[in-house]
N, C-alpha and C positions, 0 to 999 in steps of 0.2 A: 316599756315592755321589752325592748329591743336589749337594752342596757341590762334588765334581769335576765334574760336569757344566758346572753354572753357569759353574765358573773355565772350562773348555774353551769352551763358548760366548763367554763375556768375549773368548777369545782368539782366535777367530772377527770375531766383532763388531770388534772392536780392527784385525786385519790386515785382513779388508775395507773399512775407514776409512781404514787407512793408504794402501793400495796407492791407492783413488780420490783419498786426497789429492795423492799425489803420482806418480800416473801421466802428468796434464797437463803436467809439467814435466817428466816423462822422456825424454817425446814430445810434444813440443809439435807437429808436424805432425798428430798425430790426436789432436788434443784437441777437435775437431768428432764424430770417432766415439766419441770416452768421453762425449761427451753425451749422444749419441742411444741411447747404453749405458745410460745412467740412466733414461732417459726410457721404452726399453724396459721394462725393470724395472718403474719404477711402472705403466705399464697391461699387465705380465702380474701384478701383486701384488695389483690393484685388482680384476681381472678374476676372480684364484680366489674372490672373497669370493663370487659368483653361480656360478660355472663348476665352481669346487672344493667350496668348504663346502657349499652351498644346493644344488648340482646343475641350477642356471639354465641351461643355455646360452647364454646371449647373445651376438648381434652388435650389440647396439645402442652398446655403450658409443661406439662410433666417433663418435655424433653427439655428444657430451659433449665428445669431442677437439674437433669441430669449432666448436661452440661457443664453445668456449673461445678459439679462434684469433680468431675473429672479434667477441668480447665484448671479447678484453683489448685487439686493435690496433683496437676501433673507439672505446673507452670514451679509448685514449691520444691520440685525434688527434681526438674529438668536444670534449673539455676545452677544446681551446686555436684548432679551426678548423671550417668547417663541413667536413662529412665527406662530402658530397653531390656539392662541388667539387674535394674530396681526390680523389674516384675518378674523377671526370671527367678533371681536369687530370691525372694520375698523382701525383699526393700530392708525391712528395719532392719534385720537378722544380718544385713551384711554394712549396710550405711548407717552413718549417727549423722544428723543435724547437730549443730553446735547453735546453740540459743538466737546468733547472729544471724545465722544463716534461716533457721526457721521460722522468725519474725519477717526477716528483709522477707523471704519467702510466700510466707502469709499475706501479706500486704502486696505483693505485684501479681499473686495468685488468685485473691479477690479483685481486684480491680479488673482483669482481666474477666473471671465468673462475671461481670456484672457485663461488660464491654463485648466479648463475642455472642453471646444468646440473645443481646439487642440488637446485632449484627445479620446473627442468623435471622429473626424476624423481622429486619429489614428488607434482607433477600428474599427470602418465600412468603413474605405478605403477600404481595404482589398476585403470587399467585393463589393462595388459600385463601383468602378474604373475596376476594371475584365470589368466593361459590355463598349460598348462604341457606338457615336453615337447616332441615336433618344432612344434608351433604356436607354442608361444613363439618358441623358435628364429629359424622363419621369420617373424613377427611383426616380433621386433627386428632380422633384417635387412633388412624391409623399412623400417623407420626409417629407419635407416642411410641406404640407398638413396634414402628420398624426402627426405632433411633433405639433401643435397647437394642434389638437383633444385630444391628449394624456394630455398634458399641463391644459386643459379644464377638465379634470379627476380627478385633483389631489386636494382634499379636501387642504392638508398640503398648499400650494399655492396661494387658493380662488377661486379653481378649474373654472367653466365656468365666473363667475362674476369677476377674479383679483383677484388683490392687490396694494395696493396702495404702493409708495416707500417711504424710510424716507423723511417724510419733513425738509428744511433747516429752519434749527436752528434759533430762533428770534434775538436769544444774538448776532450775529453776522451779521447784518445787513438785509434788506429786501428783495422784488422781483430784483431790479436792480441790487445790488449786489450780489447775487444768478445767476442771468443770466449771468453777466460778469465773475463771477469763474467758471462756465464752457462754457462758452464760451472758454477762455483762454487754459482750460485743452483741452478742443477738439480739441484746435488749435496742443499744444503740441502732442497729440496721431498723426494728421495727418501730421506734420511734420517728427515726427518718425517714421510714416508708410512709408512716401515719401523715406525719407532717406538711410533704410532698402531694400525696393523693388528696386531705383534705383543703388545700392551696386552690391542686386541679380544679377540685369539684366547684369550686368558688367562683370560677370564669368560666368564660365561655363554651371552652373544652365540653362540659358536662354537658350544656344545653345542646352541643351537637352531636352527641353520643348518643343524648334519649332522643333525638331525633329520628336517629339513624333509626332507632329500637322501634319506634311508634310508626314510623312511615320511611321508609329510607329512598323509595322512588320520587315520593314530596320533595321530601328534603335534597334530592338530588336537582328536581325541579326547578328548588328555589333556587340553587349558585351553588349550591354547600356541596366542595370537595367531601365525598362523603370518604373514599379508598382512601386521602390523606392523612385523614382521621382516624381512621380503623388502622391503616398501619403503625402512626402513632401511637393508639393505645397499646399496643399490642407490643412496642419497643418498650415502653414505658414496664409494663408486668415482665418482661423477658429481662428487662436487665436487674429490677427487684427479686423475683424468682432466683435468677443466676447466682447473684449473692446468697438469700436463704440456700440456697445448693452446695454452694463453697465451703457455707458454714458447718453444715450438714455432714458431709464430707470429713471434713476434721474432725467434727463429735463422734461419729460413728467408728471412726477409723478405717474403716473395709469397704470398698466401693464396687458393687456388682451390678452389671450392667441389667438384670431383670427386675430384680428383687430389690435393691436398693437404690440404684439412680434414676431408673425410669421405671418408676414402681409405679404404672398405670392404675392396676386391681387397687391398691392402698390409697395412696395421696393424689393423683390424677381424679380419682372418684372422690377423695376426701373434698377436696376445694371446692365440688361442685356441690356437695352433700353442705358444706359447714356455710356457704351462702342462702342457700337453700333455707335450713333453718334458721340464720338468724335474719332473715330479708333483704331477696336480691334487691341492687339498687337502691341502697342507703350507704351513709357513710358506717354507721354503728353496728350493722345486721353483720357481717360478718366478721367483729370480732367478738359479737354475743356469741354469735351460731358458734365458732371456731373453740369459745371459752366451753359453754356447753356439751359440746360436741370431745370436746378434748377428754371429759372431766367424765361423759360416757364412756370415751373408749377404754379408758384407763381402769373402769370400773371391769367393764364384760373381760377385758385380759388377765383380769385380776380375780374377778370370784367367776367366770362362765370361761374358764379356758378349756381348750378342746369346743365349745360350742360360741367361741366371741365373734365369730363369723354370721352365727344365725341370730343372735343376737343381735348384730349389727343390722343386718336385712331388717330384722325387726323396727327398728328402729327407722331404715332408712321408709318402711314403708307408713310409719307411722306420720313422719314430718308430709311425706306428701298426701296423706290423705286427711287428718287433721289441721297440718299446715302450711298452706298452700302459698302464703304470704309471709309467711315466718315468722318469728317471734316480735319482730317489730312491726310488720302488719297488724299484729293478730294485738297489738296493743294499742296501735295509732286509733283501731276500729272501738277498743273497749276504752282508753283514755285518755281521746284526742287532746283535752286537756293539757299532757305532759308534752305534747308537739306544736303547744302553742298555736291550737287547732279549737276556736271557738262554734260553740254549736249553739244555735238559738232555742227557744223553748219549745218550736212545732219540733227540731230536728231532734231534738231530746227525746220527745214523745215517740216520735219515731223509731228511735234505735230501742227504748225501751219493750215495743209494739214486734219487735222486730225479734229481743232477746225473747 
């Protein structure tokens, strides 16, 4: 049984590889929406480690995104000019990257996106994780909140107006190849974030996460560093987020401290909305929810514009009142069967009794 499971999953794993490899080229008109597809993904994947396993609620991860925007286009355009006159003059309008410069750029830009926003939730674990429940909650969204304001301050940056990210280079091809090399890279980040998180969940790590989540004064009882743990997860999602933020950053090209980098109202809410539907606290539920969820949103901004907001409420209200457990609760319960979830013939009778 054990050995069929695996090949079933393999062949999971395998067709969700294929289809992202070669959806961009099916559709090459929305190969801008299969990214932001992926990028959903990693911050609702990121998000269950706090929201699902641990029972965090968090809204803070947003400022991680935001960070991250603003670490990797400021690290790629402080390398090679000063960054003071980039936002002054409008950046592109007066600097050119030369192809050399914008790759080296990219590459110590992201690393950095990934390495200070696990940094920073190094530092203020400590102290946000102490609190828990609706004060957390509110807590980390008031980060959120104040890391845009803050962001909006900072002259060095483009403080309330932006800044704009380096533009890709002429020499090396246009809009479509521009969107298909990160396309590609985002695919790579989200594959290594899958890769990584389902490793995690495989040890120990996870069993003392739902610890935390089911009893955390127990689980303190028993030995279990529980604050080690919680801060850990929570480097772990900051330095994944950081990256999707980097990435994010270059796709968008324009980096606004409200609205775009720490865009709490949008994707702060989104993370928690796309675990939510597809089931907090599994490996798969949020990158169903995220696929689902993605595949909504794209619809209401497409034929409900002007009302894709009320739509969305709509929607947000329906997952919690319909589904409470999510799409893969809401399936383990109708076909435990496919979770390798045997039921006897009173419990059959039962769930039947029950439908």
């Amino acid at each position: 049984m054990l050995s069929n499971i695996k090949k079933k999953d393999l062949f999971i794993y395998l067709g969700v590889l294929a289809f992202a490899l070669i959806a961009p080229n099916v559709f090459p008109d929305y190969r801008i929406q299969f990214t932001f597809w992926l990028v959903l993904i990693i911050l609702a994947i990121t998000w269950n480690i706090q929201g699902g396993e641990m029972g965090y609620n968090t809204f803070g991860n947003i400022m991680f995104f935001g960070v991250g925007m603003y670490v990797c286009s400021g690290i790629q355009i402080g390398l090679f000019f000063d960054l003071a006159e980039w936002t002054v003059s409008g950046g592109e309008k007066t600097f050119v990257h030369t192809p050399d410069q914008y790759f080296q750029g990219l590459w110590v830009g992201l690393l950095a996106a990934a390495i200070i926003p696990a940094i920073i939730a190094l530092i203020i674990g400590y102290g946000v994780l102490g609190l828990r429940g609706h004060y957390f909650a509110i807590c980390t969204l008031g980060i959120g909140i104040a890391s845009g304001e803050v962001a909006g301050g900072i002259e060095l940056i483009g403080a309330g107006q932006g800044m704009t990210a380096p533009p890709w280079p002429k020499d090396i091809g246009g809009t479509e190849y521009r969107n298909e090399f990160f396309y590609y890279l985002t695919l790579a980040l989200f594959v290594m974030t899958f890769v990584f998180i389902k490793w995690l969940y495989s040890t120990r790590f996870r069993l003392v996460l739902n610890a935390i989540r089911d009893n955390e004064d127990k689980a303190e009882a028993m030995g279990i560093e529980t604050m080690r743990y919680k801060i850990t997860g929570w480097v772990i999602s900051a330095f994944f987020v950081g990256l999707a933020g980097g990435l994010v950053g270059n796709i968008v090209g324009y980096i606004e401290p409200v609205e775009v980098a720490f865009d709490g109202r949008e994707m702060g809410v989104f993370m928690v909305l796309m675990c939510i539907l597809g089931g907090k606290g599994t490996l798969w539920g949020p990158v169903i929810g995220a696929s689902v969820f993605h595949i909504f949103k794209e619809s209401f901004w497409s034929f409900f514009l002007g009302w894709q907001y009320v739509a969305l409420g709509v929607l947000i209200i329906v997952i919690v009142v319909y589904l409470p457990e999510g799409i893969m609760g809401f399936l383990r319960e109708k076909k435990p069967e496919w979770f390798g979830e045997v039921m006897d013939e009173e419990d059959r009778k039962a769930q039947v009794t029950l439908d």
